[in-house]
C-alpha positions as CSV (number, residue, x, y, z in Angstrom):
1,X,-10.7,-2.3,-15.7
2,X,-9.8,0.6,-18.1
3,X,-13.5,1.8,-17.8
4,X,-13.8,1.6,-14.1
5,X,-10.4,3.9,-13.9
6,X,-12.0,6.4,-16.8
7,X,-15.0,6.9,-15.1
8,X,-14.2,7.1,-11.3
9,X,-11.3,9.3,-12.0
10,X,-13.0,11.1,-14.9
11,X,-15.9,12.1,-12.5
12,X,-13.6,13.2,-9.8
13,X,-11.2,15.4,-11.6
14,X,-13.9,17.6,-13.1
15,X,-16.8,17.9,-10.5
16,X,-14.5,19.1,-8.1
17,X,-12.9,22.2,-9.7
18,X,-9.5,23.6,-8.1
19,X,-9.7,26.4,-5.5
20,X,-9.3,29.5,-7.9
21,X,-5.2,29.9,-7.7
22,X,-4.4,26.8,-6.1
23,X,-2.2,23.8,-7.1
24,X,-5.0,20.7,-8.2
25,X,-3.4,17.3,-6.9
26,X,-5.0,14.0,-7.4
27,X,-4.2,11.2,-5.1
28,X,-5.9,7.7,-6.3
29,X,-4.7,5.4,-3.3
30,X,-5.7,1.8,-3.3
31,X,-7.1,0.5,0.3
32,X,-8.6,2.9,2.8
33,X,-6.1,1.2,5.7
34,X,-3.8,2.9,7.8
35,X,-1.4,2.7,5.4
36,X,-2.8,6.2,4.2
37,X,-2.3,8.1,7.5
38,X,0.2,10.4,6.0
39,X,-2.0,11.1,3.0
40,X,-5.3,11.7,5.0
41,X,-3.6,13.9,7.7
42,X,-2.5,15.9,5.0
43,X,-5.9,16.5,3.8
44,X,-7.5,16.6,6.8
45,X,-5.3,18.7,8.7
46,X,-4.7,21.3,5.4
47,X,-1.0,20.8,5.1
48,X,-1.4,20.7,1.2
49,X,-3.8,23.8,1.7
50,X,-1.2,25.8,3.3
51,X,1.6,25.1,-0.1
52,X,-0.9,25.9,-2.4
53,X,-2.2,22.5,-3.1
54,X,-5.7,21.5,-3.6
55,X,-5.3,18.1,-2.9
56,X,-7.9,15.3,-3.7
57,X,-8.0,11.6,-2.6
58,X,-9.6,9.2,-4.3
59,X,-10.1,5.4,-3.0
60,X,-8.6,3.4,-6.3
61,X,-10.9,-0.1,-5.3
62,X,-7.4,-2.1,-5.3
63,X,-3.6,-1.8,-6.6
64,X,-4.8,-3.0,-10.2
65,X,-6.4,-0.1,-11.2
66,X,-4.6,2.4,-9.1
67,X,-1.5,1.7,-11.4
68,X,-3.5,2.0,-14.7
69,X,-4.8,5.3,-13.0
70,X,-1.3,6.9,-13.4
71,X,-0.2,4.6,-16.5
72,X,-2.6,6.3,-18.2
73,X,-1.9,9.8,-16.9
74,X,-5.6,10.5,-15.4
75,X,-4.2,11.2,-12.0
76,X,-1.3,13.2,-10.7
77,X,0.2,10.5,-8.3
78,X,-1.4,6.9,-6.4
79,X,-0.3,5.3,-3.4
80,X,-0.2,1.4,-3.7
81,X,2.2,-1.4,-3.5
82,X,5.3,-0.7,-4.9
83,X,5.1,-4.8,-6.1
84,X,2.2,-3.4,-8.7
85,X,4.3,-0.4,-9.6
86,X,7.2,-2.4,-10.1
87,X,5.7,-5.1,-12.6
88,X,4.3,-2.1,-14.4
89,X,7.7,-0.7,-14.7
90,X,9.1,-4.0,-15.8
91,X,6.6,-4.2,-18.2
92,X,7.9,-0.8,-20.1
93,X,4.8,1.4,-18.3
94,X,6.1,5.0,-17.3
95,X,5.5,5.3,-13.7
96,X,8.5,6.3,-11.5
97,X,8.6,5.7,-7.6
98,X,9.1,9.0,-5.3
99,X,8.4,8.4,-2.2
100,X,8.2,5.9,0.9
101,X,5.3,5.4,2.5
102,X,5.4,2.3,4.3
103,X,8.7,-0.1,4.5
104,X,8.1,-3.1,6.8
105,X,5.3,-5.3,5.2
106,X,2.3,-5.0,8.0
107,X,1.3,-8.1,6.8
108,X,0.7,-11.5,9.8
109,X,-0.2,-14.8,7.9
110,X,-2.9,-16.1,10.4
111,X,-3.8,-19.4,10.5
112,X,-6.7,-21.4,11.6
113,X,-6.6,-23.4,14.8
114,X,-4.8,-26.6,13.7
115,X,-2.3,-24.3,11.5
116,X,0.5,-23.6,13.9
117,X,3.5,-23.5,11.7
118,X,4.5,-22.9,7.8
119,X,5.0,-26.7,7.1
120,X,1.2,-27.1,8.1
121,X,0.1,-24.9,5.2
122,X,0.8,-28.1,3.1
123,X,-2.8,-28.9,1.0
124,X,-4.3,-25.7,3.0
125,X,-6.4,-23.0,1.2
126,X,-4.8,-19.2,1.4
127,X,-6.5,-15.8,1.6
128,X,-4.8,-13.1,0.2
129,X,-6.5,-9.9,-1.4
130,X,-5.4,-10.1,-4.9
131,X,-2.6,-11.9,-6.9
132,X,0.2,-10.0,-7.8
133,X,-0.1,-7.6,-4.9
134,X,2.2,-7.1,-2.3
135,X,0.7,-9.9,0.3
136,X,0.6,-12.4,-2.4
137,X,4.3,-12.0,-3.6
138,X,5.7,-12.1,0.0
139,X,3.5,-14.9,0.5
140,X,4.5,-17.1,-2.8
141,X,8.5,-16.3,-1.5
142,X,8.4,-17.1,2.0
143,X,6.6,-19.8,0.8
144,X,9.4,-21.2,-1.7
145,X,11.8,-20.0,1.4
146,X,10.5,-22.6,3.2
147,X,10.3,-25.5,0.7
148,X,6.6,-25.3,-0.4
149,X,5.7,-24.5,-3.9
150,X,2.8,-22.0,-4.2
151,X,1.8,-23.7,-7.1
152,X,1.5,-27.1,-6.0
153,X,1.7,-27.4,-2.2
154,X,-1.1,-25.1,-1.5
155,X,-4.4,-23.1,-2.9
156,X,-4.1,-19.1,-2.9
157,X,-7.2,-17.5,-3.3
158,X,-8.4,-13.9,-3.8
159,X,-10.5,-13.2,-1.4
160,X,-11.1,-9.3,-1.2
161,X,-10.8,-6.5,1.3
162,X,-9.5,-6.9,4.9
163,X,-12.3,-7.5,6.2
164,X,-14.0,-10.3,3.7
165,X,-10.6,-12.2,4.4
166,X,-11.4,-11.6,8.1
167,X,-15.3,-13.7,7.5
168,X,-13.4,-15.9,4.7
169,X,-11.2,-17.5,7.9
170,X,-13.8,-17.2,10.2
171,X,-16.3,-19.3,8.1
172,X,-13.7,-22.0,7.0
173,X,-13.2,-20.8,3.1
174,X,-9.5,-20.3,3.9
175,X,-7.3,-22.3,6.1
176,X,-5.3,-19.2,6.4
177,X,-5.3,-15.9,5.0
178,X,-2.9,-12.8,5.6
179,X,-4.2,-9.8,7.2
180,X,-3.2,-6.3,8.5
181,X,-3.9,-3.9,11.3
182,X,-6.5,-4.0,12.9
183,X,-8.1,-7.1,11.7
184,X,-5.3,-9.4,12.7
185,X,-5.9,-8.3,15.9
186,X,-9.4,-9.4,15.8
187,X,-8.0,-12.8,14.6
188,X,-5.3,-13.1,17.1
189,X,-8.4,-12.7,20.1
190,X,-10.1,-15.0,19.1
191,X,-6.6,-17.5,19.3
192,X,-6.1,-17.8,15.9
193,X,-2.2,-18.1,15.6
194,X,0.4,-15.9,14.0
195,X,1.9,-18.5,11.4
196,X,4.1,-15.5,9.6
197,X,4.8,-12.3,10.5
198,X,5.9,-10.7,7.9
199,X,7.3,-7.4,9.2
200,X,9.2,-9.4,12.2
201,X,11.4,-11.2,8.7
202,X,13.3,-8.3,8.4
203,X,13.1,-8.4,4.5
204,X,14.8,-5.9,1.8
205,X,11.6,-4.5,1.1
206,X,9.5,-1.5,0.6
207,X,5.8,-2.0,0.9
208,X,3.5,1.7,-0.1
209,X,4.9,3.8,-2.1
210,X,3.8,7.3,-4.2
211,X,4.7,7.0,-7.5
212,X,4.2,8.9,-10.8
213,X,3.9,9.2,-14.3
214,X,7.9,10.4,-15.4
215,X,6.0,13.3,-18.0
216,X,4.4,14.4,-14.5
217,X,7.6,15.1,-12.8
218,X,8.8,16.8,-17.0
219,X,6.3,18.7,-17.2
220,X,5.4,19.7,-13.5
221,X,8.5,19.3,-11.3
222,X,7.5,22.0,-9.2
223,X,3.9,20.6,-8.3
224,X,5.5,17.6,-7.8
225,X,8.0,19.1,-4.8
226,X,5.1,21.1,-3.3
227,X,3.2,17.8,-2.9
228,X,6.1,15.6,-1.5
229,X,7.1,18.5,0.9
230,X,3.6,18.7,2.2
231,X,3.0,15.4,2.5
232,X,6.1,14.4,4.5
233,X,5.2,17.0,7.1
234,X,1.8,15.3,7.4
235,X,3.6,12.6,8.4
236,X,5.8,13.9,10.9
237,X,2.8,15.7,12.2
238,X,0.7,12.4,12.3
239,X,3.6,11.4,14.5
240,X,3.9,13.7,17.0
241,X,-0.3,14.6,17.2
242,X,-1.7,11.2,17.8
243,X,-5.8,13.1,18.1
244,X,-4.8,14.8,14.7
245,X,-3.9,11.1,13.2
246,X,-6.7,9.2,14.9
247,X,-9.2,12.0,13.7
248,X,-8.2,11.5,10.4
249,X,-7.9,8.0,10.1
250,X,-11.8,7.8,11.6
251,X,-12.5,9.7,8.9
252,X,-11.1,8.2,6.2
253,X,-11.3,4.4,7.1
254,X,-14.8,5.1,8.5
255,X,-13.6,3.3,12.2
256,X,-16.1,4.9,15.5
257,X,-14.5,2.3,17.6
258,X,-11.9,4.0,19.6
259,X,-9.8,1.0,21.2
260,X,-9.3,-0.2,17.5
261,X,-8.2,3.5,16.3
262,X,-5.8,3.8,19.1
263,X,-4.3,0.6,18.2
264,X,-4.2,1.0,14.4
265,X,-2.3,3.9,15.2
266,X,0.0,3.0,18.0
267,X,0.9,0.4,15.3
268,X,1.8,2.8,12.4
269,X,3.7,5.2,14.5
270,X,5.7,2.2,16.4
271,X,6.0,-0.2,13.5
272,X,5.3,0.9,10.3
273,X,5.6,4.9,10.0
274,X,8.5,5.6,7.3
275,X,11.9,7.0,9.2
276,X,12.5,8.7,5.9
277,X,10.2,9.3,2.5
278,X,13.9,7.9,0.6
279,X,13.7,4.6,-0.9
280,X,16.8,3.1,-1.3
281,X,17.2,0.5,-4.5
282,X,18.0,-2.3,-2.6
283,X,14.4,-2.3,-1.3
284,X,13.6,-2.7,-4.5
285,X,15.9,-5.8,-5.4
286,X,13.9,-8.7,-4.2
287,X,10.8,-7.9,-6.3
288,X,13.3,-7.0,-9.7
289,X,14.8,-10.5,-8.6
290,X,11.7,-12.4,-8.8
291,X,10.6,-10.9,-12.2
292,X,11.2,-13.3,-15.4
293,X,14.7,-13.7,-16.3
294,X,14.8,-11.0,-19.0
295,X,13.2,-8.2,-16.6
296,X,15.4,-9.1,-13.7
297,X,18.2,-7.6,-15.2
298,X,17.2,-4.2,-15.0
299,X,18.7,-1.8,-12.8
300,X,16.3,-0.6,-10.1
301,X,17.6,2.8,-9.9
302,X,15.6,3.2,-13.2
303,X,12.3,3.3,-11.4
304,X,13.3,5.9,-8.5
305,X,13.5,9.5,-8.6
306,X,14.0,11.0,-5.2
307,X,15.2,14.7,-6.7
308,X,11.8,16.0,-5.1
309,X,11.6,15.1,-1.4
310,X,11.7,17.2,1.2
């Protein structure tokens, strides 16, 4: 792991020197989804480039080593699942939260055709991308919520990317898995049932986040507003330009078909876009809840710093 973050980042941060005068920001981010619309509008659309910020983005490969990425200081900021940040944080790792990206979960458990409720997940085999990410934790809880035990009722497996847990439901290596737009709109086509939607539970939760290391935000507090205040009007720009937003997500999630882009973001900007980059700490007090006994005691405030949003 710790070699995989050294040398992807390492190779980014110094073959790509920063424009002579200009701010260098690197942005590791942990699935190429449309849960990076805000990010990739920004860079696509030069909204950093205007504040001075030579912004980079760099696809992490997963949550796992998007957090060691900023652990270890080799990038400026990540986007990933506040779940990961969180049990880094709980863990005594320096990273600090400081902005929302996505609240709802955009997360629909789908099931395959005999599974048409939670109770028939009993004995079943589940998909999710990786454990201890954000999908798996809502998963194991609205699991529990509903009497069965993730560790004895059912079989959660890791089974990659979007689209392998697409071909792992399709072929009959899950029962279930839990997928995101667009693929669970592929599913859903092809009458595969919505067992959980995720978003629809109305959970105290926030889902993406950008997060730092705290001697970032010591050493570099005004880079660190630049950044936050570009970014956030990205996203209001992603809003109100859907061609901007579709252009860039194309680009970034490498999607040519255009009935999938338009719904991906017709999604985002009805469902899933942030209202606000604040995150609030009660979003953050089911996953402190959950943590061991010891760690669940910890005030949530701790792991927030919104001093530098727009």
């Amino acid at each position: 792991m710790k070699l995989f973050v050294l040398g992807v980042v390492a190779a980014l941060l110094f073959t790509m020197p920063a424009r002579l005068g200009a701010e260098k920001i690197t942005i590791l981010y942990s699935n190429a989804t449309f849960t990076g619309t805000g990010l990739f509008v920004a860079k696509d659309a030069g909204f950093c480039k205007q504040k001075g910020i030579d912004l980079e983005l760099v696809l992490g490969g997963g949550s796992a080593p998007t957090v060691s990425a900023v652990v270890g200081g080799y990038v400026q900021f990540v986007q990933t699942s506040a779940a990961s940040l969180v049990n880094a944080a709980l863990q005594g790792a320096p990273v600090v939260l400081v902005a929302k990206v996505m609240g709802p979960a955009p997360y629909k458990l789908i099931g395959g055709m005999p599974i048409k409720k939670i109770a028939d997940l009993k004995g079943k085999k589940i998909g999710v991308n990786r454990f201890g990410g954000a999908p798996d934790f809502l998963l194991r809880y609205v699991l529990a919520k509903n009497g069965l035990d993730a560790q004895k009722d059912v079989t959660i497996l890791q089974t990659g990317d979007p689209t392998a847990r697409l071909v792992s439901l399709f072929t009959g290596v899950t029962d279930a898995t839990l997928l995101l737009v667009p693929e669970e709109k592929l599913a859903v086509e092809k009458g595969y049932p919505v067992i959980i939607d995720f978003a629809a539970l109305g959970l105290p939760f926030v889902n993406i986040v950008l997060a730092t290391n705290r001697k970032f935000l010591e050493d570099q507090p005004g880079a660190a507003k630049a950044f936050l205040g570009c970014y956030w009007e990205a996203v209001k720009a992603a809003k109100a330009q859907p061609e901007v937003a579709k252009k860039a997500l194309a680009h970034w999630t490498r999607t040519n078909d255009s009935a999938l882009l338009d719904y991906t973001y017709k999604s985002w900007r009805a469902d899933y876009a942030p209202q606000s980059p604040l995150i609030e700490s009660k979003e953050l007090e089911l996953l402190v809840a959950s943590a061991p006994k010891s760690a669940s005691k910890r005030d949530v405030a701790q792991f927030l710093d919104m001093r530098f949003l727009p």
